[in-house]
Backbone as CSV, one residue per row, in Angstrom:
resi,resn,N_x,N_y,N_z,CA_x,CA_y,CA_z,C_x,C_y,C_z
1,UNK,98.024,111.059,89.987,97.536,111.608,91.250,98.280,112.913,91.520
2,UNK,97.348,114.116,90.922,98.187,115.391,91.246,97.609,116.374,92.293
3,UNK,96.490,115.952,93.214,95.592,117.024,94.047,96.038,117.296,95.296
4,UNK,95.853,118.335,95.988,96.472,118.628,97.359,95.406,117.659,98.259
5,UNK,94.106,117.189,98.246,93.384,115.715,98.755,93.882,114.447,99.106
6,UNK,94.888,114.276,97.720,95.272,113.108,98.022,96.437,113.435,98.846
7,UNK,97.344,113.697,99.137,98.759,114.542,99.708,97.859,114.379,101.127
8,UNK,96.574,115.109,101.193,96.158,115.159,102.492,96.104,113.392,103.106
9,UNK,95.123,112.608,102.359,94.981,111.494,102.588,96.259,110.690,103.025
10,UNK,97.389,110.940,102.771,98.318,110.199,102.236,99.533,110.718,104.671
11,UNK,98.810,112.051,104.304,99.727,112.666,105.352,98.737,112.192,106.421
12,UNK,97.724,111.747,106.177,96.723,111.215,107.615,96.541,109.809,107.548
13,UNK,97.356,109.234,108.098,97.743,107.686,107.711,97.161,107.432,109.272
14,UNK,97.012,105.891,109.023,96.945,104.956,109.879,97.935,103.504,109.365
15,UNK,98.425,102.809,110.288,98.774,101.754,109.695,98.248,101.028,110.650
16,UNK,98.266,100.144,110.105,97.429,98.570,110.872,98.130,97.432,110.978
17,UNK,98.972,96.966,111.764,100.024,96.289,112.317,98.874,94.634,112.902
18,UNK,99.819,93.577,112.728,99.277,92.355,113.519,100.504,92.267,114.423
19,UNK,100.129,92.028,116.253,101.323,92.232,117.439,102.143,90.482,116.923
20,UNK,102.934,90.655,115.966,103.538,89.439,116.101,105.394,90.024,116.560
21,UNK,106.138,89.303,116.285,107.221,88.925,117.604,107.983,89.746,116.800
22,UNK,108.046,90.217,115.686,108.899,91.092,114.834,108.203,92.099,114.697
23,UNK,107.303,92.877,115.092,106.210,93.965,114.785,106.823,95.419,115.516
24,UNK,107.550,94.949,116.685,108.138,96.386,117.508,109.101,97.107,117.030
25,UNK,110.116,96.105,116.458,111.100,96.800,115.858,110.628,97.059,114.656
26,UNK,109.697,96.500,113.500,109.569,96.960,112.166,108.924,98.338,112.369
27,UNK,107.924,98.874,112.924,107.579,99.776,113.502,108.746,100.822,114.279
28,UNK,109.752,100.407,114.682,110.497,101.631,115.060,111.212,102.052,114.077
29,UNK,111.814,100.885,113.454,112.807,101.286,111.936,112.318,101.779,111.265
30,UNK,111.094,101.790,110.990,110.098,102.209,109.659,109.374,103.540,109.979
31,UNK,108.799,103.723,110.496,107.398,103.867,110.789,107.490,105.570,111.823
32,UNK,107.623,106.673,111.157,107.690,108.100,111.768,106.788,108.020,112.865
33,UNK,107.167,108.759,113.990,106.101,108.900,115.338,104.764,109.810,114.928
34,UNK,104.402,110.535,113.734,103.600,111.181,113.590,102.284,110.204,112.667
35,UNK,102.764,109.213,112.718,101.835,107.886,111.664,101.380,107.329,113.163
36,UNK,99.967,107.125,112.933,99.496,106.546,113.900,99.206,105.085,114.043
37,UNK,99.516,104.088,114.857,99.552,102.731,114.657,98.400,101.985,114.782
38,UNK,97.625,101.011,114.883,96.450,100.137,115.016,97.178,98.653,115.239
39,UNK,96.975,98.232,116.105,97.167,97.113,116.726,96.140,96.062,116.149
40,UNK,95.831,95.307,115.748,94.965,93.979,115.618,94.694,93.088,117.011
41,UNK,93.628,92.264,116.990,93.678,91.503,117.757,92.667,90.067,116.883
42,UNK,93.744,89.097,118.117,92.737,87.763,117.371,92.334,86.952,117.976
43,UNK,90.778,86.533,117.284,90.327,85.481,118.160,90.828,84.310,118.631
44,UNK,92.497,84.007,117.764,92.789,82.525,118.692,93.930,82.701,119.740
45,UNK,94.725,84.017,119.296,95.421,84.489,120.789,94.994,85.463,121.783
46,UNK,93.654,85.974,121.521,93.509,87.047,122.438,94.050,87.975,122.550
47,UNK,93.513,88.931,123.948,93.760,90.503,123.481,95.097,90.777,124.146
48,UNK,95.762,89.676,124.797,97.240,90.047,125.799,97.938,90.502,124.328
49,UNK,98.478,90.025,123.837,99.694,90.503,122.359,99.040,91.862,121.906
50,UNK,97.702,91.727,121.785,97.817,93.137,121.392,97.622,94.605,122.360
51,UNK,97.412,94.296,123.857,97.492,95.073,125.201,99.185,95.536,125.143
52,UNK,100.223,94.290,124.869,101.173,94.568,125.653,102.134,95.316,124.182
53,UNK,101.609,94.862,122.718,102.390,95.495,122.097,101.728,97.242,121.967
54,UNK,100.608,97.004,122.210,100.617,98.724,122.315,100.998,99.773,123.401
55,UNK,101.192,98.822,124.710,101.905,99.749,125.912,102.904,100.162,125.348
56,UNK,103.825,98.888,124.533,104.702,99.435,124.530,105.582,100.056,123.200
57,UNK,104.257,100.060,122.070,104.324,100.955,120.940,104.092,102.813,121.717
58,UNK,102.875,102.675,122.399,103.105,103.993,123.435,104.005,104.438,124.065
59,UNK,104.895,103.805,124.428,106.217,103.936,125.715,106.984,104.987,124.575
60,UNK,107.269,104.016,123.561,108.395,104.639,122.217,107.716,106.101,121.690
61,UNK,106.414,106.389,122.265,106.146,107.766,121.822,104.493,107.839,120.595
62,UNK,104.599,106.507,120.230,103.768,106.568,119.355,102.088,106.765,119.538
63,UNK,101.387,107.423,119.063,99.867,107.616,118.975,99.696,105.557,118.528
64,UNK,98.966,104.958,119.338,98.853,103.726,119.370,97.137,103.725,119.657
65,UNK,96.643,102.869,118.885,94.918,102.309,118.581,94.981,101.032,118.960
66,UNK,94.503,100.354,119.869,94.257,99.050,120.114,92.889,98.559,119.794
67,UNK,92.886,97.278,119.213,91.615,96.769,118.647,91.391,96.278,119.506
68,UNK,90.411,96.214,120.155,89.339,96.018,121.437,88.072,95.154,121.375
69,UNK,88.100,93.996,120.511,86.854,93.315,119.996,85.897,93.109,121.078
70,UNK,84.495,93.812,120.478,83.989,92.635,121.802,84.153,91.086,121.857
71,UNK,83.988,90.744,121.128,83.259,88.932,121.376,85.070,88.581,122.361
72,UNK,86.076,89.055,122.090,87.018,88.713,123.210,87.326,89.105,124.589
73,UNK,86.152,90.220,124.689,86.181,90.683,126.656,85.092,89.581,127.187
74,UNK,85.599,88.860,128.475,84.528,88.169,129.027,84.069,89.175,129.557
75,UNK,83.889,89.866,130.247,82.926,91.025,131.378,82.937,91.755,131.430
76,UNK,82.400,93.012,132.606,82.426,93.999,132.235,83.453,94.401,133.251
77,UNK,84.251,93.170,134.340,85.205,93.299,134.837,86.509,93.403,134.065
78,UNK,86.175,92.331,133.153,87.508,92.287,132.109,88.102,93.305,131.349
79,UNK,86.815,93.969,130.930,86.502,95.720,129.855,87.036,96.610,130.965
80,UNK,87.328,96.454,132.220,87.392,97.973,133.055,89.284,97.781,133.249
81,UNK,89.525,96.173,133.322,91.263,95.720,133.432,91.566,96.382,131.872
82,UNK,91.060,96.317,131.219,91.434,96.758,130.401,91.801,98.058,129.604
83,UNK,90.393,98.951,129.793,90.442,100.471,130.148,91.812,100.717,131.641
84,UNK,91.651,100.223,132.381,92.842,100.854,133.020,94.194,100.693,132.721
85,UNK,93.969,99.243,131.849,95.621,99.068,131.535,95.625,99.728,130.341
86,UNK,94.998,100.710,129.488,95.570,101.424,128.434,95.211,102.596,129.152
87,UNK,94.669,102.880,129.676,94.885,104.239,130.543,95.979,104.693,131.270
88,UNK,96.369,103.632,131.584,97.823,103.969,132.670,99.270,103.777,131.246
89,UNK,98.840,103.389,130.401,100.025,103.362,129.459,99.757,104.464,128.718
90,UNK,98.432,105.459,128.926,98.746,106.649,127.843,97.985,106.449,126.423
91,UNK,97.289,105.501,126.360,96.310,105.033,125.066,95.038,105.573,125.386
92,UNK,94.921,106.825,123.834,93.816,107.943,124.585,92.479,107.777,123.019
93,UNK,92.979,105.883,122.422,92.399,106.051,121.366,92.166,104.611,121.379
94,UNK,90.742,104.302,121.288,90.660,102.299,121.032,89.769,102.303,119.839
95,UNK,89.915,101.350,119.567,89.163,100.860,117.964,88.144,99.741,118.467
96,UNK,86.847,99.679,117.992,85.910,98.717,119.204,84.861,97.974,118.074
97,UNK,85.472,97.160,117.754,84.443,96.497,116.526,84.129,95.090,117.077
98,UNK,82.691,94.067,116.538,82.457,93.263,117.473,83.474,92.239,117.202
99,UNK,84.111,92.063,116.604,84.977,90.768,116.077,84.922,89.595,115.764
100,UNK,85.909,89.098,115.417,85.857,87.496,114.397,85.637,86.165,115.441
101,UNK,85.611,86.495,116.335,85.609,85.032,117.459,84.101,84.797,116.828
102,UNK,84.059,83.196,116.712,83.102,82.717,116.392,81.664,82.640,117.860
103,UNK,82.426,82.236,118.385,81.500,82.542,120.035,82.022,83.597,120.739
104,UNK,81.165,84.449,121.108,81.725,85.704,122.524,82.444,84.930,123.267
105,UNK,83.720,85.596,123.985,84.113,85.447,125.514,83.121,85.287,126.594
106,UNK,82.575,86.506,126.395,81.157,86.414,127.903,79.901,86.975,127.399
107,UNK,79.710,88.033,127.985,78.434,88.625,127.642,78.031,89.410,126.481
108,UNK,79.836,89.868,125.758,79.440,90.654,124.701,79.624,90.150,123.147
109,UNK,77.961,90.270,122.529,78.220,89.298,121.447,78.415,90.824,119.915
110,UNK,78.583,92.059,120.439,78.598,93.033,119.737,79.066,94.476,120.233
111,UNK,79.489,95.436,119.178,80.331,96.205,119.706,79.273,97.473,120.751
112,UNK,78.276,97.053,119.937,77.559,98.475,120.849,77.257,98.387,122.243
113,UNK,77.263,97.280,122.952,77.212,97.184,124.216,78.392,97.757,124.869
114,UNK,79.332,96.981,124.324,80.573,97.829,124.736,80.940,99.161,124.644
115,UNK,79.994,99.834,123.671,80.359,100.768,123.218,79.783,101.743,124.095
116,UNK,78.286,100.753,124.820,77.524,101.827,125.563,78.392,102.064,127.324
117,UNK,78.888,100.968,127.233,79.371,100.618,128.966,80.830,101.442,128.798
118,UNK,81.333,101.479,127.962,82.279,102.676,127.726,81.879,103.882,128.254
119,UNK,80.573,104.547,127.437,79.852,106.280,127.406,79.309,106.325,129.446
120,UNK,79.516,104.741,129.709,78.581,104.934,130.920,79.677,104.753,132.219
121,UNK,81.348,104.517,131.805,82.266,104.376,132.629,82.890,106.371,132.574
122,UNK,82.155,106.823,131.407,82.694,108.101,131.457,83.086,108.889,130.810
123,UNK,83.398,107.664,129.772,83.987,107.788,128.307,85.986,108.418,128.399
124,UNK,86.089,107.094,128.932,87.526,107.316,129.242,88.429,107.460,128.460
125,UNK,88.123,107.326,126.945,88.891,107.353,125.474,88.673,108.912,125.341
126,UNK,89.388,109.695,124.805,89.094,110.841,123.786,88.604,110.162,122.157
127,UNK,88.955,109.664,122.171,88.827,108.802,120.399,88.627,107.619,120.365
128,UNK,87.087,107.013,119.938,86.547,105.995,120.109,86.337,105.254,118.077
129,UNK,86.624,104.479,117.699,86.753,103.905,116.334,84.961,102.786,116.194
130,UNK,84.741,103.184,115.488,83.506,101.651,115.238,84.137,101.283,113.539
131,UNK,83.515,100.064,113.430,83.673,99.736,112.117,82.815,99.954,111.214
132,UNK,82.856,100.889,109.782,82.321,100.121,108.205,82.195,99.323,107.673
133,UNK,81.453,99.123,106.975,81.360,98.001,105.570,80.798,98.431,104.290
134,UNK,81.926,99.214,103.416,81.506,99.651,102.051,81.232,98.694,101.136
135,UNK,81.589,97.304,101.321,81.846,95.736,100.555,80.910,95.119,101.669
136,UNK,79.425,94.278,101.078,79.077,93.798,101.913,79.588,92.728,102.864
137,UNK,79.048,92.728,103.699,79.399,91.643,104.849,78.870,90.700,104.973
138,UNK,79.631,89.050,104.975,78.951,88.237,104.667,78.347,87.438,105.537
139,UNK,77.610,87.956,106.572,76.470,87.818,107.056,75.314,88.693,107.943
140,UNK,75.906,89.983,107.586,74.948,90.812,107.455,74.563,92.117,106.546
141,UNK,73.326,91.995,105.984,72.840,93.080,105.497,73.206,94.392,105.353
142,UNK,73.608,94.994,104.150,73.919,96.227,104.221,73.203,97.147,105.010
143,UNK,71.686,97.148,104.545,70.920,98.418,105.316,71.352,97.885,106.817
144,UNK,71.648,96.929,107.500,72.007,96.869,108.641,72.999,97.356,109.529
145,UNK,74.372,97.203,108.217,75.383,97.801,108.766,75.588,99.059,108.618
146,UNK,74.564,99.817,107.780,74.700,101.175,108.212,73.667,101.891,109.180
147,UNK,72.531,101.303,109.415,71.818,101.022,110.858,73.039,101.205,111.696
148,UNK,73.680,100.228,111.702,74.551,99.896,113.177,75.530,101.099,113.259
149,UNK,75.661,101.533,112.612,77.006,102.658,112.688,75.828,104.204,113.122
150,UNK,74.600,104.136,112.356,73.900,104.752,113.243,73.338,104.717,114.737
151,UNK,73.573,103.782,115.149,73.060,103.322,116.729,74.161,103.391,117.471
152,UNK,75.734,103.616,116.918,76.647,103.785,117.815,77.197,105.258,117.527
153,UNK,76.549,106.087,116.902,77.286,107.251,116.659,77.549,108.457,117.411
154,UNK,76.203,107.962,118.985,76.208,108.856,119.991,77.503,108.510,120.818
155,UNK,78.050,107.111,120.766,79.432,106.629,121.238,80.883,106.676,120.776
156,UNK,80.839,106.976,119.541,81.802,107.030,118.665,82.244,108.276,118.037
157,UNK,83.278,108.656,117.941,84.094,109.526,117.125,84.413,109.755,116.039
158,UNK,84.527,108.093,115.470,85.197,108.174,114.068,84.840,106.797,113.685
159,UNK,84.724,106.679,112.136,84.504,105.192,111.156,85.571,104.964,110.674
160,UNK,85.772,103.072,110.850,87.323,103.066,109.725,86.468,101.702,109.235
161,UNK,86.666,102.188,107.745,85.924,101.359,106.706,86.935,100.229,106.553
162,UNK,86.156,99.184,106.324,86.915,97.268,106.124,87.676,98.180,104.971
163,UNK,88.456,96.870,104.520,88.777,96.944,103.432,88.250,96.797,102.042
164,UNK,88.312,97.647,101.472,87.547,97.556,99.939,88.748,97.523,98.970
165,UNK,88.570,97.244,97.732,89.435,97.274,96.737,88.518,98.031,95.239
166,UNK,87.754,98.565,95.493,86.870,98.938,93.946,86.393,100.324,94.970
167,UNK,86.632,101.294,94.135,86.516,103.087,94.191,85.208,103.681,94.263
168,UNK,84.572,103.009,93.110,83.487,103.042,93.355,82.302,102.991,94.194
169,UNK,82.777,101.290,94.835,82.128,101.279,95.845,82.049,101.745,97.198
170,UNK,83.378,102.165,96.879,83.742,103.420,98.422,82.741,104.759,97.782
171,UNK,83.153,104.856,97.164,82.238,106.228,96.856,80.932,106.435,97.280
172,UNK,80.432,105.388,96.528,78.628,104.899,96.720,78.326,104.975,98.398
173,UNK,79.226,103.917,98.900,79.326,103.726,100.398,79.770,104.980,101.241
174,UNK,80.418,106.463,101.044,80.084,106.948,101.910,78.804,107.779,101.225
175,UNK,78.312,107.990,100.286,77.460,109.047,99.824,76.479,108.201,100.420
176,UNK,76.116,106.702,100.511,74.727,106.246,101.114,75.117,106.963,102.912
177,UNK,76.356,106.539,103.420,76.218,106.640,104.987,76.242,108.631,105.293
178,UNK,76.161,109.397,104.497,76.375,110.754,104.546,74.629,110.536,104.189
179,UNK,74.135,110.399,103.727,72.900,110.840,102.940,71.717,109.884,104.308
180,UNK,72.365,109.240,105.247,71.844,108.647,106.316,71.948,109.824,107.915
181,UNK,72.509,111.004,107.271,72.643,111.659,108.441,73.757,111.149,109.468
182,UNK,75.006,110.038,108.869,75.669,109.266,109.548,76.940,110.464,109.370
183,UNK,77.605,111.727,110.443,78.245,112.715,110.056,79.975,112.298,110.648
184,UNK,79.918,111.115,111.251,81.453,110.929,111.965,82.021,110.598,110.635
185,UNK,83.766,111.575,110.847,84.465,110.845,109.639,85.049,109.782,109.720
186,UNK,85.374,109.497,108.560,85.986,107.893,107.941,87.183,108.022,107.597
187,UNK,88.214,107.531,107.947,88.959,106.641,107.883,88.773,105.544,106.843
188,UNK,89.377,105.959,105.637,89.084,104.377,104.700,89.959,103.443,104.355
189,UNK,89.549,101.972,104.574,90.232,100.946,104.752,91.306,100.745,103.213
190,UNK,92.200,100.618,103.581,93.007,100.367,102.065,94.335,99.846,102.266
191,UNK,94.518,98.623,101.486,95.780,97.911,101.418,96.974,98.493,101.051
192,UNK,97.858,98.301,101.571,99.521,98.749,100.841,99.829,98.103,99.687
193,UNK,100.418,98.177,99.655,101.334,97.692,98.292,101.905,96.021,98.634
194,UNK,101.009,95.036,99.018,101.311,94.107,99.792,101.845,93.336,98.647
195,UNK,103.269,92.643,99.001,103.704,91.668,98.089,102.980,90.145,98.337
196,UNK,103.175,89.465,96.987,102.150,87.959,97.387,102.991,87.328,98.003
197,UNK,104.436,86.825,97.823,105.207,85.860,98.503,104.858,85.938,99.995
198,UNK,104.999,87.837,100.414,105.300,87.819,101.807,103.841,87.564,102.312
199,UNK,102.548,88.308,101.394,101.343,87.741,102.203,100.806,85.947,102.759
200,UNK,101.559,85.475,101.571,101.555,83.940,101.894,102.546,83.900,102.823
201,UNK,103.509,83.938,102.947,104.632,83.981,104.247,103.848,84.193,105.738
202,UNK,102.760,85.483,105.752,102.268,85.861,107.045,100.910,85.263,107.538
203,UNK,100.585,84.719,106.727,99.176,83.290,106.648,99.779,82.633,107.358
204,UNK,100.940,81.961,106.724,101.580,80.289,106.784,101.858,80.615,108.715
205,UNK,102.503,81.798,109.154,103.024,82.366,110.457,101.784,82.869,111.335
206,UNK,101.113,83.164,110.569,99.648,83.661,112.056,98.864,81.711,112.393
207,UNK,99.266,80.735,111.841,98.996,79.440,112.492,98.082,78.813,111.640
208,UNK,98.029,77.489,111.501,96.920,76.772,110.297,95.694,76.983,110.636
209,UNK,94.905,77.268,111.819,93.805,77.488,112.172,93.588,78.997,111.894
210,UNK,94.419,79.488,112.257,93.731,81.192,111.933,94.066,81.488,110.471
211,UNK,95.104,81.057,110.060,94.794,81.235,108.535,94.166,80.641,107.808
212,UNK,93.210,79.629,108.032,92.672,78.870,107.363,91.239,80.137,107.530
213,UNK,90.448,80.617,108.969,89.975,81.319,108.966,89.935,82.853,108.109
214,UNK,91.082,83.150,108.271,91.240,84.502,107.118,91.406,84.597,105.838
215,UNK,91.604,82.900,105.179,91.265,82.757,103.569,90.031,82.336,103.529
216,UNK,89.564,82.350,104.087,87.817,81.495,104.515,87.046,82.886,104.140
217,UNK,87.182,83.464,105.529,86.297,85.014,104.958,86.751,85.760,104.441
218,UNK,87.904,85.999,103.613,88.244,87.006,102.978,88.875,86.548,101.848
219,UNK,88.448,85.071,101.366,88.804,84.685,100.159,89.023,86.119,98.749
220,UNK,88.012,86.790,98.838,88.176,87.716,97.654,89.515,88.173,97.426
221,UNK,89.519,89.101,99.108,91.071,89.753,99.070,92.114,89.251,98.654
222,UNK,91.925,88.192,99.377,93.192,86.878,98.918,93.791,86.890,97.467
223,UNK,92.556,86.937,96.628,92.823,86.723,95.169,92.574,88.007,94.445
224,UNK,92.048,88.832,95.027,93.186,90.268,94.433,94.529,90.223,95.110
225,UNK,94.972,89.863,95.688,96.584,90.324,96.556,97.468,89.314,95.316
226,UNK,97.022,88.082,95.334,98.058,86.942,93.980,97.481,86.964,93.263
227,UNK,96.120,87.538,92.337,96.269,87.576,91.165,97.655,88.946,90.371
228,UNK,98.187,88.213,89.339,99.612,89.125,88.923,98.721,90.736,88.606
229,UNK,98.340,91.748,88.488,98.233,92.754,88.268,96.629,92.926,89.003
230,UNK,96.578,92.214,90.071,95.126,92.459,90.456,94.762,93.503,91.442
231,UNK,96.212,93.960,92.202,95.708,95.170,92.871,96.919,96.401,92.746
232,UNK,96.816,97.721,92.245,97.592,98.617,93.222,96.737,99.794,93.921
233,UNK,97.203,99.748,94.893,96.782,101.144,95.728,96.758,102.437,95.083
234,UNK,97.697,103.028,94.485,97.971,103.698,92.991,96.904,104.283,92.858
235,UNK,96.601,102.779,91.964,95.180,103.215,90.979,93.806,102.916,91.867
236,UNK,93.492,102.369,92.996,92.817,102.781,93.677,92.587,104.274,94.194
237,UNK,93.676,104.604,94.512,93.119,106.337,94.630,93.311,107.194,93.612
238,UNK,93.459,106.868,92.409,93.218,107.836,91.346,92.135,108.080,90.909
239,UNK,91.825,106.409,90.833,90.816,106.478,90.520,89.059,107.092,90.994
240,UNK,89.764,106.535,92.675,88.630,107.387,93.089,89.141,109.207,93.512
241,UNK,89.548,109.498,93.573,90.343,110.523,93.657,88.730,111.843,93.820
242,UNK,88.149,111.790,93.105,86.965,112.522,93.565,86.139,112.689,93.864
243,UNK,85.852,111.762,94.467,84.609,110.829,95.512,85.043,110.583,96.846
244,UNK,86.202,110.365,96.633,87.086,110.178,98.646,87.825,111.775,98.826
245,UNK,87.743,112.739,98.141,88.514,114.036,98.396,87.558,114.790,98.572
246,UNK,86.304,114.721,98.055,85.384,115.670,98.243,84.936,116.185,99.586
247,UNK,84.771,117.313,99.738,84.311,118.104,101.640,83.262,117.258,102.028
248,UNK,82.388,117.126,101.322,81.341,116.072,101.793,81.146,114.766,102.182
249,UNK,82.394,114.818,101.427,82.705,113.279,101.574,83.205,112.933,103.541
250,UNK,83.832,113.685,104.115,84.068,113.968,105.076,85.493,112.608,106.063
251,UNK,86.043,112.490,104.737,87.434,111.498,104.464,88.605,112.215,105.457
252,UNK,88.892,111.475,106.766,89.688,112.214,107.482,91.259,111.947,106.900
253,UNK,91.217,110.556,106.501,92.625,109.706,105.987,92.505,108.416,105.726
254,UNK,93.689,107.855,105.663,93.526,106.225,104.930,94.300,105.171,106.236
255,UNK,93.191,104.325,106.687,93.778,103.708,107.600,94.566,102.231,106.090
256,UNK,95.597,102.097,106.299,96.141,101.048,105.917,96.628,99.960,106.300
257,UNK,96.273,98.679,105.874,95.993,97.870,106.264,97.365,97.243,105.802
258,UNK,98.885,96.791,106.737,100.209,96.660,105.898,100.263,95.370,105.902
259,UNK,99.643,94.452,106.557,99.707,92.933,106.630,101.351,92.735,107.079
260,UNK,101.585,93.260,108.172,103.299,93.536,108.620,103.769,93.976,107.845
261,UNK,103.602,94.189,106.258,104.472,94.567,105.094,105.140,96.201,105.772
262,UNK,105.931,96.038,106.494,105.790,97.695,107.665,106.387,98.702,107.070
263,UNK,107.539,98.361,106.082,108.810,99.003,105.913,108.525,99.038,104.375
264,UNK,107.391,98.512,103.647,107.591,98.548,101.649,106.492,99.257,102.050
265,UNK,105.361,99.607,103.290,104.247,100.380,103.064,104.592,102.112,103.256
266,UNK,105.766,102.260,104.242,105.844,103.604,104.417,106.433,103.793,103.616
267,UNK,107.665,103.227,102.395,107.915,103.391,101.447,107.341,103.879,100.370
268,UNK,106.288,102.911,100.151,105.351,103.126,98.920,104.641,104.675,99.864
269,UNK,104.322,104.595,100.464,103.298,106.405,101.045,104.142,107.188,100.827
270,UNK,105.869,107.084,101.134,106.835,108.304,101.258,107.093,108.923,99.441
271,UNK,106.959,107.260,98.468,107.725,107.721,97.022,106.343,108.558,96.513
272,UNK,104.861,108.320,97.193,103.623,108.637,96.190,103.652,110.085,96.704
273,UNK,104.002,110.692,97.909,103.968,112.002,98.468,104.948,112.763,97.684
274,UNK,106.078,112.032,97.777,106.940,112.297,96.735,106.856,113.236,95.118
275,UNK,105.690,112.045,94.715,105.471,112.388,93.301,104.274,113.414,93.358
276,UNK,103.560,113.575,94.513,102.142,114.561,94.378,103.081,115.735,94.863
277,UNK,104.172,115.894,95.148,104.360,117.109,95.589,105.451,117.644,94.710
278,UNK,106.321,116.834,93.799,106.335,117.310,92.631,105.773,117.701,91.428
């Protein structure tokens, strides 16, 4: 990896944090104020852990993204407590995808409603996130999910693609959503350098019910992360290296996905900048 693209990719980071009880400090020790953070949220604790760890990832200075699912706002009372409580903490950026709760909270069973009652409160975000799917989704239709990213694009700012692990199919996947007239950039989803011990470590700790859920639908990932040589990030962007760098491509940076891994991910970004800039 020798291109000034990737260097770019690499300097427009996102990391993607889960608010667990060790997440504030790994994030301060680690984690430069110019890297922008993403908060998670989950359907079996709700959106308080991830409200209160991003006030106060904001307080410390940091550009902070809170994941904002619908299916976890009951109302449109709940959506406005909420806009004000990241408004008054300085959060000028939410991420709004419909989410993993198996039943909605209340009324919203998808992100575009929310997305519209947002544009119609005023549009109180400067920077609004919807989600991709370069790897289909397993229960809906591709031509759908790039439908849907077209029906929210009058609301949205920016795409941050799931996670993929094959180059290719990122490739394919933005040249179909570019060739759809779909022009917001992407943000593409991509794992760190996640070790297996510790990913099994952070399963066993997010609770038997929710991890039973996240090897459920994301069995694949699972078994690229412990198969012995089944993933590096590395060779994910070498490989695609000219399909995600291209102008057309319209690749703002790499949201990364650290699975708490907080402190071996800015590592691994600091030694690869390292080597592209030698």
């Amino acid at each position: 990896m020798a291109t000034a693209g990737l260097r770019a990719l690499l300097d427009s980071v996102r990391y993607e944090v889960l608010p667990a009880r060790t997440t504030e400090d790994k994030v301060l020790a680690h984690v430069p104020r110019d890297v922008v953070v993403t908060v998670t949220a989950s359907p079996v604790k709700g959106l308080e852990p991830t409200l209160d760890l991003a006030g106060r990832l904001a307080a410390h200075g940091y550009r902070v993204v809170p994941h904002v699912p619908a299916r976890l706002l009951r109302d449109e009372a709940h959506l406005k407590d909420v806009v004000d409580r990241l408004r008054e903490a300085g959060v000028a950026d939410v991420f709004v995808p419909a989410g993993d709760a198996d039943s909605p909270a209340g009324a919203y069973d998808g992100a575009l409603p929310v997305l519209r009652r947002l544009s119609e409160l005023g549009r109180p975000f400067a920077r609004v996130g919807v989600t991709g799917y370069p790897e289909s989704h397993p229960l809906i239709h591709d031509d759908v999910t790039i439908q849907a990213m077209w029906d929210k694009r009058e609301h949205a700012t920016y795409i941050v693609s799931n996670l993929c692990f094959d180059p290719r199919v990122l490739g394919e996947w933005i040249a179909r959503i570019r060739c759809r007239d779909i022009t917001l950039p992407v943000h593409l989803g991509v794992a760190g350098p996640v070790q297996r011990a510790k990913l099994l470590a952070m399963a066993t700790k997010i609770g038997v019910g929710e991890s039973t859920r996240f090897l459920t639908r994301h069995a694949s990932w699972f078994l690229r992360f412990v198969t012995p040589g089944g993933y590096s990030p590395d060779r994910l962007l070498a490989r695609g290296e000219k399909a995600l760098t291209a102008p057309s491509a319209g690749v703002a940076g790499l949201h990364l996905f650290t699975f708490n891994q907080i402190a071996e991910t800015e590592r691994w970004r600091r030694a690869v900048i390292d080597r592209l800039g030698s």
